[in-house]
PyMOL commands that place a pseudoatom at each C-alpha (Angstrom):
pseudoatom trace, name=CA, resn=UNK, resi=1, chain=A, elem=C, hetatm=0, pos=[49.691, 6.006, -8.154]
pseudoatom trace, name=CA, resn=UNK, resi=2, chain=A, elem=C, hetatm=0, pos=[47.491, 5.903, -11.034]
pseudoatom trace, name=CA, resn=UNK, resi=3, chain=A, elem=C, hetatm=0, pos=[44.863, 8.739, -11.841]
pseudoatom trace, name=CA, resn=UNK, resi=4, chain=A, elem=C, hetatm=0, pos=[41.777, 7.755, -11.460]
pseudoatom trace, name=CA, resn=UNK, resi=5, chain=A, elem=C, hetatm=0, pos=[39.714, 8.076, -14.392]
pseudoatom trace, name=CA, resn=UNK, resi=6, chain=A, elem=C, hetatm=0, pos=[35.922, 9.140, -14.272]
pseudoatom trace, name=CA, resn=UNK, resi=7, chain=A, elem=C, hetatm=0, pos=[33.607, 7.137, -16.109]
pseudoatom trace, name=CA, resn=UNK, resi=8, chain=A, elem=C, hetatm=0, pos=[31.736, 9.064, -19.025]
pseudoatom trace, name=CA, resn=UNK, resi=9, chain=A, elem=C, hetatm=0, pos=[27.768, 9.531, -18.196]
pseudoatom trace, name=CA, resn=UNK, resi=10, chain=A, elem=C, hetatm=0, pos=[25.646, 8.138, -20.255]
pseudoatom trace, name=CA, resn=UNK, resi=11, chain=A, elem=C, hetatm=0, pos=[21.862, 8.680, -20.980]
pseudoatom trace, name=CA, resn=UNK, resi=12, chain=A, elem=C, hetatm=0, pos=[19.696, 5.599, -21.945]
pseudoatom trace, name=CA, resn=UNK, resi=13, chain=A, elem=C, hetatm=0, pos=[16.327, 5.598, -22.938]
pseudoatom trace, name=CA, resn=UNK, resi=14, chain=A, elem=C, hetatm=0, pos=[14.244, 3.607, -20.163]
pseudoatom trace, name=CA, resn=UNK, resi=15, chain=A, elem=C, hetatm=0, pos=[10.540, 4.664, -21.719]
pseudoatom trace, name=CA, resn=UNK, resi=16, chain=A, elem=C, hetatm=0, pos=[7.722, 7.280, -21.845]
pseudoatom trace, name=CA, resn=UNK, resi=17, chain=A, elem=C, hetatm=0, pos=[4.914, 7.673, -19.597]
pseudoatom trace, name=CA, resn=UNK, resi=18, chain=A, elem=C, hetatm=0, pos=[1.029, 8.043, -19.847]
pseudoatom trace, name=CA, resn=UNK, resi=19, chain=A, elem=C, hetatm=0, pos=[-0.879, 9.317, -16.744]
pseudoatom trace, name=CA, resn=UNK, resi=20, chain=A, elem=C, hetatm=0, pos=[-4.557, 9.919, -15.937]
pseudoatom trace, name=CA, resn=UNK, resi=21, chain=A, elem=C, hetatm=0, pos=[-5.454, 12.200, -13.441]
pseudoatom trace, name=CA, resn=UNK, resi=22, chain=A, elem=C, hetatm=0, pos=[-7.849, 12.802, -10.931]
pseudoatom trace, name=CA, resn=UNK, resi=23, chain=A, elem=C, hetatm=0, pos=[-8.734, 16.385, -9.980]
pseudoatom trace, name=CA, resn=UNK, resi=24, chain=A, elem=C, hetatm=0, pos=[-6.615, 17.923, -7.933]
pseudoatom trace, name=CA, resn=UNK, resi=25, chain=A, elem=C, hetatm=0, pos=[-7.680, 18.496, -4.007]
pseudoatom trace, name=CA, resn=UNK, resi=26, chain=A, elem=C, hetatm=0, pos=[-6.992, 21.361, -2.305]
pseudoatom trace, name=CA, resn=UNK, resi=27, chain=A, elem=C, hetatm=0, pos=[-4.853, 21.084, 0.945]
pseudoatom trace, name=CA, resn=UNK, resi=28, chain=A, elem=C, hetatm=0, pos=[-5.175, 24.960, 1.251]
pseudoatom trace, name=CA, resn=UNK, resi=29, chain=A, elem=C, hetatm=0, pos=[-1.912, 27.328, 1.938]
pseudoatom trace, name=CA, resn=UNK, resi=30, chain=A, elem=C, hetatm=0, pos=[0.675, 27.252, 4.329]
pseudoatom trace, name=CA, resn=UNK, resi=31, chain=A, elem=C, hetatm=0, pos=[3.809, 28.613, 4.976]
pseudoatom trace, name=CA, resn=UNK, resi=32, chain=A, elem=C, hetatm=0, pos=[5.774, 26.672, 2.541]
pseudoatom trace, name=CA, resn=UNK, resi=33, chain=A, elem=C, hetatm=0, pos=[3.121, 27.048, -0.186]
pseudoatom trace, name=CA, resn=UNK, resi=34, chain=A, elem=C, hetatm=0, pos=[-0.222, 25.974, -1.897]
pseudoatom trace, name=CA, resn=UNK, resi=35, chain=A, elem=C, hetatm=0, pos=[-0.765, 22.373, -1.161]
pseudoatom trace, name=CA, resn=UNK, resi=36, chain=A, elem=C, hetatm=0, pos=[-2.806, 20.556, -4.109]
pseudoatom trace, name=CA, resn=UNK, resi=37, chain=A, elem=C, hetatm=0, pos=[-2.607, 16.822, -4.462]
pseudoatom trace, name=CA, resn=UNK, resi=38, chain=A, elem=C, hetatm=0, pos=[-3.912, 15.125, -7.618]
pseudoatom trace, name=CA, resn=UNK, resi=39, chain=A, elem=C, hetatm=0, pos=[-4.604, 11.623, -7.296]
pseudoatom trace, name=CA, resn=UNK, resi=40, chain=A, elem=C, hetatm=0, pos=[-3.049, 9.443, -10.112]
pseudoatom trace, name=CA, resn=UNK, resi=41, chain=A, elem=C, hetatm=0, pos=[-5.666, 7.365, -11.736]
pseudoatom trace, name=CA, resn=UNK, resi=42, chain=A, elem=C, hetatm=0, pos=[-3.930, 5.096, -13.995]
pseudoatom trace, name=CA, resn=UNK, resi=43, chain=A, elem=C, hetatm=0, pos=[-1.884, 5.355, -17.056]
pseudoatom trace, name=CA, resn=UNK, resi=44, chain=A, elem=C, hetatm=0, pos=[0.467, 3.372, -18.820]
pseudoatom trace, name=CA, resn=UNK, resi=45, chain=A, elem=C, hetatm=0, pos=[4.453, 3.009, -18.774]
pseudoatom trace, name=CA, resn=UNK, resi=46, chain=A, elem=C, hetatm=0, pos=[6.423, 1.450, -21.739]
pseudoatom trace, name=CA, resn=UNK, resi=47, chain=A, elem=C, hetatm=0, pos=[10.192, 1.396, -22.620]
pseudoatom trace, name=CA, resn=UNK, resi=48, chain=A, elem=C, hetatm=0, pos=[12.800, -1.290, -24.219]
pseudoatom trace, name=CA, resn=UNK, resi=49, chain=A, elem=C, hetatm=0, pos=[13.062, -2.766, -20.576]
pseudoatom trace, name=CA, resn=UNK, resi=50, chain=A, elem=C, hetatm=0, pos=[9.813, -2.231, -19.141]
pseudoatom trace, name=CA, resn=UNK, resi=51, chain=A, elem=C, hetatm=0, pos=[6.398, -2.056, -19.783]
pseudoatom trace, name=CA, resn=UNK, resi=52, chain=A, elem=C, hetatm=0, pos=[3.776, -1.631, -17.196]
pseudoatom trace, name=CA, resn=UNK, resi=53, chain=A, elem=C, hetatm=0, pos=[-0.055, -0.167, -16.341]
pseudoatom trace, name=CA, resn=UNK, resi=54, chain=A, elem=C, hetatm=0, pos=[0.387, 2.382, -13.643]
pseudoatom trace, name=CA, resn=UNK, resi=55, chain=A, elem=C, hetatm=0, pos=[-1.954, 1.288, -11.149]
pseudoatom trace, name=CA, resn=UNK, resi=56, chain=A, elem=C, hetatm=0, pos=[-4.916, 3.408, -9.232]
pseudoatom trace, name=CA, resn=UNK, resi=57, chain=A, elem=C, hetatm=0, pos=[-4.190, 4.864, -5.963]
pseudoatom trace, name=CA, resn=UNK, resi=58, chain=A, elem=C, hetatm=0, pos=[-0.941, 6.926, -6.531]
pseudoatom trace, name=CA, resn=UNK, resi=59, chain=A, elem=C, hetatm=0, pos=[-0.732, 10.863, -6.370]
pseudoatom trace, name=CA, resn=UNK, resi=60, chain=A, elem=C, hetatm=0, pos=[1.326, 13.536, -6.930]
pseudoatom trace, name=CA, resn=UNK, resi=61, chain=A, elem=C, hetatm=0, pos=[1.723, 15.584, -3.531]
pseudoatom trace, name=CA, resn=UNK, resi=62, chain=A, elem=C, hetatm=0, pos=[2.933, 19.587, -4.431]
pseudoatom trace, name=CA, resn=UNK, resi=63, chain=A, elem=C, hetatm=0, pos=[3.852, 22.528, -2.734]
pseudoatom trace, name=CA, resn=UNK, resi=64, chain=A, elem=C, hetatm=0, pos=[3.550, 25.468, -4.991]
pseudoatom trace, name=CA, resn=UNK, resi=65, chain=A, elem=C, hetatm=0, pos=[5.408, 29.167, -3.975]
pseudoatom trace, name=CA, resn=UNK, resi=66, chain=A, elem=C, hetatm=0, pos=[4.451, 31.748, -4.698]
pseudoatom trace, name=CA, resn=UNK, resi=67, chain=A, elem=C, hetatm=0, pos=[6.424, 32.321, -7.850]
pseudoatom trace, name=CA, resn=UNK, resi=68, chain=A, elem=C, hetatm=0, pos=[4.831, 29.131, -9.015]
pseudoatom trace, name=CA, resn=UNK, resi=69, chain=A, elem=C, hetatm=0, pos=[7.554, 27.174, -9.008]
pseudoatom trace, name=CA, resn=UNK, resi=70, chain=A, elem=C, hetatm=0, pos=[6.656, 23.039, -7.365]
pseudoatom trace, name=CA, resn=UNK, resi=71, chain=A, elem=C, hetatm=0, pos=[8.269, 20.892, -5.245]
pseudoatom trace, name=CA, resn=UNK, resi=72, chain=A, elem=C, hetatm=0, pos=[6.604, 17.816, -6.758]
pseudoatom trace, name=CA, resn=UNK, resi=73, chain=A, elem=C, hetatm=0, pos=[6.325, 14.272, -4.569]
pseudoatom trace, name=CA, resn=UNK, resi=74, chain=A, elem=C, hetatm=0, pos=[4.857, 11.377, -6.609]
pseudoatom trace, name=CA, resn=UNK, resi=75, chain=A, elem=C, hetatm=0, pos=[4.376, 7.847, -5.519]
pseudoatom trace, name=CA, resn=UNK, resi=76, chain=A, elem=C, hetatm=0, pos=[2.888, 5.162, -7.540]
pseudoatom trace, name=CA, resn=UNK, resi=77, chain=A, elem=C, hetatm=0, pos=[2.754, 1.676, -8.422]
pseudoatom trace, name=CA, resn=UNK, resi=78, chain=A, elem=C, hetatm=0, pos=[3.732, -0.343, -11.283]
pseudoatom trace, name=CA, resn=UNK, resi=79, chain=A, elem=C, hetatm=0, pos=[2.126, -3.597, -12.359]
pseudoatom trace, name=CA, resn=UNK, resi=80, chain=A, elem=C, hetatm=0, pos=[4.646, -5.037, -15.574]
pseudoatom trace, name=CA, resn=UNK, resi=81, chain=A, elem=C, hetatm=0, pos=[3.650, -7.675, -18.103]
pseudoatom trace, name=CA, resn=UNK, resi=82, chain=A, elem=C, hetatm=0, pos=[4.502, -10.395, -16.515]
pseudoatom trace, name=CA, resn=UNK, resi=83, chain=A, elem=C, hetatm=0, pos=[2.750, -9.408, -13.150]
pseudoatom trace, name=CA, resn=UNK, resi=84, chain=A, elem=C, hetatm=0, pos=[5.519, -7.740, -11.410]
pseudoatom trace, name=CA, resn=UNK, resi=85, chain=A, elem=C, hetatm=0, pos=[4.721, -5.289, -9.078]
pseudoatom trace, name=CA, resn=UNK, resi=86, chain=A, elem=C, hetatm=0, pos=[7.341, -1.756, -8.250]
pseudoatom trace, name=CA, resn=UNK, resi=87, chain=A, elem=C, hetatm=0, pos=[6.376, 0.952, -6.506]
pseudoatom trace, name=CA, resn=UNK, resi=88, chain=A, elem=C, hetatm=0, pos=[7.962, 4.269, -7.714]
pseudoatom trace, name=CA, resn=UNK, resi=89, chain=A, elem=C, hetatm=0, pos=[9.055, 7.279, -5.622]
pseudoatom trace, name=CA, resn=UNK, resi=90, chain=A, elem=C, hetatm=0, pos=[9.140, 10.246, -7.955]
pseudoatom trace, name=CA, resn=UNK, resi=91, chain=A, elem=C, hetatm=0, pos=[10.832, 13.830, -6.474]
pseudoatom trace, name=CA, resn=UNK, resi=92, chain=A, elem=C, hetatm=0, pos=[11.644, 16.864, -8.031]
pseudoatom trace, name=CA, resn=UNK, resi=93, chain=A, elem=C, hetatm=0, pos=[11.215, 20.311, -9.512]
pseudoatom trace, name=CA, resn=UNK, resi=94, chain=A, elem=C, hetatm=0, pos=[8.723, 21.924, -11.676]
pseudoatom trace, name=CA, resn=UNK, resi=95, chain=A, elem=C, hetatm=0, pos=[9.984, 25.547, -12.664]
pseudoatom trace, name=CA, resn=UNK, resi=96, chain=A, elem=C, hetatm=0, pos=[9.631, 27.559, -15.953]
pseudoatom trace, name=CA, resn=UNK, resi=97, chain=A, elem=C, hetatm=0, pos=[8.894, 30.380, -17.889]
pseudoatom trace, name=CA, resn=UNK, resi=98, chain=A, elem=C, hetatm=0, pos=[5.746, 32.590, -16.026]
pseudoatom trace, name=CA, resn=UNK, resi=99, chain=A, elem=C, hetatm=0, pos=[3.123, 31.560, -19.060]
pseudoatom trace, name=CA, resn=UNK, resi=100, chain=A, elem=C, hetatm=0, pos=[3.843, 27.876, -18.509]
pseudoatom trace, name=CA, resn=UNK, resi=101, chain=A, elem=C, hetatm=0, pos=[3.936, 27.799, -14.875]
pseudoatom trace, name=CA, resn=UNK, resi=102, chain=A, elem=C, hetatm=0, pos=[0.374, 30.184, -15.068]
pseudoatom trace, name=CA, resn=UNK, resi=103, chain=A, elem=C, hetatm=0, pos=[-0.553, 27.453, -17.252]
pseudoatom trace, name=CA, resn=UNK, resi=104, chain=A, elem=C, hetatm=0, pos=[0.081, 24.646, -15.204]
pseudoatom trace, name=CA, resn=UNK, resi=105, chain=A, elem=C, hetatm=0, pos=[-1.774, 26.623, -11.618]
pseudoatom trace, name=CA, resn=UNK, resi=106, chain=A, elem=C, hetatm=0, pos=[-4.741, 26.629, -13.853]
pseudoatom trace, name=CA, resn=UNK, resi=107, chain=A, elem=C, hetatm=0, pos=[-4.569, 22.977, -14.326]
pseudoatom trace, name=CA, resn=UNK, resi=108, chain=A, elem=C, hetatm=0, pos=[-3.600, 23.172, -17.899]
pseudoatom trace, name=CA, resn=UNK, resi=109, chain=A, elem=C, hetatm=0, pos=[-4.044, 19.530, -19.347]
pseudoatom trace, name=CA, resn=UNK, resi=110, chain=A, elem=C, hetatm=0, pos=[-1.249, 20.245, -21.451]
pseudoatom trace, name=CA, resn=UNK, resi=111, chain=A, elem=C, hetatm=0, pos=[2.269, 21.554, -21.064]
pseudoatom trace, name=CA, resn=UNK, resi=112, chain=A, elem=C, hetatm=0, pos=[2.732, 24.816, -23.500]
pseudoatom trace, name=CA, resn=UNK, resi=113, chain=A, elem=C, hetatm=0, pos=[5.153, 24.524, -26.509]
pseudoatom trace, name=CA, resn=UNK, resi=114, chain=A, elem=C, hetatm=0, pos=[7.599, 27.168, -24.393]
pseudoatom trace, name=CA, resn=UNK, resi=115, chain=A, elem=C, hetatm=0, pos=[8.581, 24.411, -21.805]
pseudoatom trace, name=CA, resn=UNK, resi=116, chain=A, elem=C, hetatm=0, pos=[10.260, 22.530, -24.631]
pseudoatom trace, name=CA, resn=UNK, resi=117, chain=A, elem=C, hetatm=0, pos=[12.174, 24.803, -25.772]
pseudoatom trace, name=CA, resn=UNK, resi=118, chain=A, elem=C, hetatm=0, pos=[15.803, 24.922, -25.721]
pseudoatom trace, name=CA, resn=UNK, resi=119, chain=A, elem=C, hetatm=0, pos=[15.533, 28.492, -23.327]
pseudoatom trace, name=CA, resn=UNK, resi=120, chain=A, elem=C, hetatm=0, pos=[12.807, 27.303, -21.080]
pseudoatom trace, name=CA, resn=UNK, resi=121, chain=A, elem=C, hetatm=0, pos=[13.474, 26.083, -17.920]
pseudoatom trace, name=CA, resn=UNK, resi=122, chain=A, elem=C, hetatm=0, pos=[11.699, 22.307, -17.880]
pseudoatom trace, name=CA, resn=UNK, resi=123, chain=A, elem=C, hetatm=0, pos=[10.100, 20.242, -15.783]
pseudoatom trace, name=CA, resn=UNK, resi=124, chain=A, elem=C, hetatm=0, pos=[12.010, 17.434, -13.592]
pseudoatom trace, name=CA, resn=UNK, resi=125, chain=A, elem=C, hetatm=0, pos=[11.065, 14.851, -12.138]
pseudoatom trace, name=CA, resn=UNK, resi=126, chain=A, elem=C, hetatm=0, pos=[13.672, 12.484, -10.689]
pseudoatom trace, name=CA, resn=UNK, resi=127, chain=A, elem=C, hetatm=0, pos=[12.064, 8.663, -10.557]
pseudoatom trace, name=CA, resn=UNK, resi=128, chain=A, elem=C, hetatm=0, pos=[13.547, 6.224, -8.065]
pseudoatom trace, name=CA, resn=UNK, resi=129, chain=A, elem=C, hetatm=0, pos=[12.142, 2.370, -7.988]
pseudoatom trace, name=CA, resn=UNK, resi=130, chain=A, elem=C, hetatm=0, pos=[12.065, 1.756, -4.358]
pseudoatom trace, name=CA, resn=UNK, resi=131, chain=A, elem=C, hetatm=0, pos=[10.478, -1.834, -4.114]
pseudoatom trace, name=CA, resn=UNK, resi=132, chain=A, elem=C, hetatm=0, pos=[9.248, -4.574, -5.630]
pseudoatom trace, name=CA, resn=UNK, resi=133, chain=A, elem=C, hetatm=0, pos=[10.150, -8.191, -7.740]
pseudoatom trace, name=CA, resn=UNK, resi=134, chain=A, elem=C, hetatm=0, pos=[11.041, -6.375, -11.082]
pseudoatom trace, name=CA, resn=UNK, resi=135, chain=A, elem=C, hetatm=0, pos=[14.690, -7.112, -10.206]
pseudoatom trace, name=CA, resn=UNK, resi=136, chain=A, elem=C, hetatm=0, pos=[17.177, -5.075, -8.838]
pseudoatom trace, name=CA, resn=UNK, resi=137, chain=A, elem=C, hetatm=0, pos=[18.689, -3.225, -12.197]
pseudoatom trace, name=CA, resn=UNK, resi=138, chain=A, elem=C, hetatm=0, pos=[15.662, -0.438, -11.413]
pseudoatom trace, name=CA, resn=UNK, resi=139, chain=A, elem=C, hetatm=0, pos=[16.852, 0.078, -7.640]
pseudoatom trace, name=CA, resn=UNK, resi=140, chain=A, elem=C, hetatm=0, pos=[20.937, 1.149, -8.886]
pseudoatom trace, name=CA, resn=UNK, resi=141, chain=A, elem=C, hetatm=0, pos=[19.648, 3.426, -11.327]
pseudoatom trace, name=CA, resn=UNK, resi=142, chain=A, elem=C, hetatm=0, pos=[18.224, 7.550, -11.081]
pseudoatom trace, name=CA, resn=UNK, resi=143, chain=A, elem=C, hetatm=0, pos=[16.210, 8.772, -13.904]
pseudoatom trace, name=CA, resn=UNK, resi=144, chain=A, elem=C, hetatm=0, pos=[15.242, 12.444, -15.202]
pseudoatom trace, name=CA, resn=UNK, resi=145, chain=A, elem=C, hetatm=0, pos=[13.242, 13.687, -17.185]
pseudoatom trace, name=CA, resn=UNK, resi=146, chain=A, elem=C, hetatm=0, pos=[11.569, 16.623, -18.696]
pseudoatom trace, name=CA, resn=UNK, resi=147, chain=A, elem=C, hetatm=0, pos=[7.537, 16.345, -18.859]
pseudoatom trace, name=CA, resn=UNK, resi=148, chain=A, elem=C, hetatm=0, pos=[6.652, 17.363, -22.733]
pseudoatom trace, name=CA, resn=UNK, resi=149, chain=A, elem=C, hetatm=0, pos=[3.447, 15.473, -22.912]
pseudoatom trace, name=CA, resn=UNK, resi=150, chain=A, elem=C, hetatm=0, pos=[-0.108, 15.989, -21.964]
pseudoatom trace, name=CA, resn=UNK, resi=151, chain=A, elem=C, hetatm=0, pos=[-2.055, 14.197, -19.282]
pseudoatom trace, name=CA, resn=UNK, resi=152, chain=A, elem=C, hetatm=0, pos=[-5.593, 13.333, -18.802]
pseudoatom trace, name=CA, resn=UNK, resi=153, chain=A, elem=C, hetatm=0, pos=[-7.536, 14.425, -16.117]
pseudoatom trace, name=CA, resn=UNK, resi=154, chain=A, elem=C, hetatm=0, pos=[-10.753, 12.285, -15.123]
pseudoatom trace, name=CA, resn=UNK, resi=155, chain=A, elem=C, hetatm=0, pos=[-13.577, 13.414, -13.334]
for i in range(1, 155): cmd.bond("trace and resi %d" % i, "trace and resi %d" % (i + 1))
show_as sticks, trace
zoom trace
């Protein structure tokens, strides 16, 4: 019997993201955390494969410890060029160094330098496709990244 052979991962560049937020509304605290949820205005998505507006009515659901670290749940929709609609599950992680995450409680419209950095802990979010006529090549594929950009909040 043969070995089998893993295949090497690869990383390819699928595109950057633009959001506009709304301010965040305040579930309160529970056990599990702080519960804010910031509605996601609009914003813009473009990459070699795709480009799309991110449409209105999203948000980004979060449940904050105490530490500040967030479990971050994001859904949103995608309208493409050619009129192609996806809607976009988005899970993960946001942890860092305390000035960041201090940062980011206070609704920071930036992301400090220090989360870039090659010793900072970064932000993931983990982006999953999970409908919609773009195709299928979105729905086979999981995408991270770290958030190193700004966002605009709208009032």
């Amino acid at each position: 019997m043969e070995p089998i052979q893993p295949v090497e991962p690869r990383l390819e560049l699928i595109g950057g993201c633009r959001a506009d937020l709304g301010e965040p509304l305040e579930l309160g605290h529970t056990p599990w955390g702080r519960r804010p949820v910031i509605p996601i205005l609009g914003g813009e998505f473009d990459g070699p494969r795709v480009s799309a507006t991110i449409l209105a009515g999203g948000a980004d659901w979060q449940v904050i410890d105490e530490d500040g670290m967030a479990a971050i749940d994001t859904r949103y929709t995608l309208r493409t060029r050619d009129e192609a609609l996806t809607s976009v599950a988005t899970r993960g992680v946001r942890h860092g160094p305390p000035d960041v995450l201090r940062a980011c409680a206070r609704g920071s419209r930036s992301i400090p330098p220090s989360i870039t950095s090659a010793s900072a802990s970064n932000t993931r979010r983990v982006p999953r496709p999970i409908g919609g006529s773009t195709g299928s090549w979105p729905s086979r594929l999981r995408f991270g990244s770290p958030i190193r950009s700004s966002t605009t909040r709208t009032r």
